[in-house]
N, C-alpha and C positions, 0 to 999 in steps of 0.2 A: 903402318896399318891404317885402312880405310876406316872411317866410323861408318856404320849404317844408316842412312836418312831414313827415317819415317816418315810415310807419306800422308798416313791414319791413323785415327786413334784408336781402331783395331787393330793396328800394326804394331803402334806403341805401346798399348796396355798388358801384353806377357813381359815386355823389357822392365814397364813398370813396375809388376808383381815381382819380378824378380829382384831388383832393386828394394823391394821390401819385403823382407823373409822373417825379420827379427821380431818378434812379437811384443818387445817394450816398444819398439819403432810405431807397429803398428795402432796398438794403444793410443801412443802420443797422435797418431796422424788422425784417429778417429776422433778422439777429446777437442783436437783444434780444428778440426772440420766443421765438427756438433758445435761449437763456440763460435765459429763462423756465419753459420745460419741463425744462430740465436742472437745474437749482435746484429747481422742484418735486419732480423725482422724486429729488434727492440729499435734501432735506426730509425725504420721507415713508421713502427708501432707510437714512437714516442716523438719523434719526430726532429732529433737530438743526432748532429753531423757526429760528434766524437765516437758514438758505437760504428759510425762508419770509418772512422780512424783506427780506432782498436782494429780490423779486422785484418789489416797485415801481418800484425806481431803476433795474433792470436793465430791465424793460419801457418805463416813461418815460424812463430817461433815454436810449437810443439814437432813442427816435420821438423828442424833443421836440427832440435835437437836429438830426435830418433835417429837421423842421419847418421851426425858426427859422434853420438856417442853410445850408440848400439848399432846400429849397421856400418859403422865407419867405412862411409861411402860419401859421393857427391850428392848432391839433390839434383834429381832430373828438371827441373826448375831452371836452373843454367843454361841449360843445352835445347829445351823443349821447354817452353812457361806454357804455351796453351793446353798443349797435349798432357802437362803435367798437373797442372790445375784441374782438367777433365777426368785426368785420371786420381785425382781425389778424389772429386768427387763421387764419381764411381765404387771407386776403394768404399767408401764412407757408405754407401747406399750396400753394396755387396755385401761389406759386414755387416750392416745394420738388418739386412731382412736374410741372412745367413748365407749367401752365395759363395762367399769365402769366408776362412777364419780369419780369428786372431794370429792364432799360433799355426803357419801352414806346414 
């Protein structure tokens, strides 16, 4: 079986949504998104490299664990890192001003 190339991240973002259904998942993906920007801007706010450290584990580590232990699925991260990144952020913005749920 072929895998599908996506070309865009209009192309990729249904595969994405799909990929996240589970709503503890979702949770986690939004709490380490919100932790991501808030770390960013305490980075640049205070002016302190290690909240720019923190921001991997804080981002990976809430997806990876909605992943493997409520969607028990892969992270599109592997396969797609930009499109999947984009597509948090997305995710993250969509829930936040209501575009999508939590629980779809």
């Amino acid at each position: 079986m072929t895998e599908k190339k996506y070309k865009t991240l209009n192309q990729f973002y249904p595969f994405y949504l799909s990929e996240h259904q589970n709503k503890t998942s979702r949770v986690l993906h939004f709490i380490g998104t919100g932790l991501v920007f808030i770390s960013l801007f305490s980075a640049i706010l205070f002016h302190d490299w290690r909240f720019f450290a923190a921001i991997p584990f804080l981002g990976y580590g809430f997806a990876w664990v909605g992943h493997f232990f409520f969607e028990k699925n892969k992270p599109a991260t592997f396969q797609y890192p930009l499109f999947s990144l984009l597509s948090d952020f997305k995710l993250f913005f969509d829930l936040l001003f209501g575009r999508q749920k939590f629980n779809p």
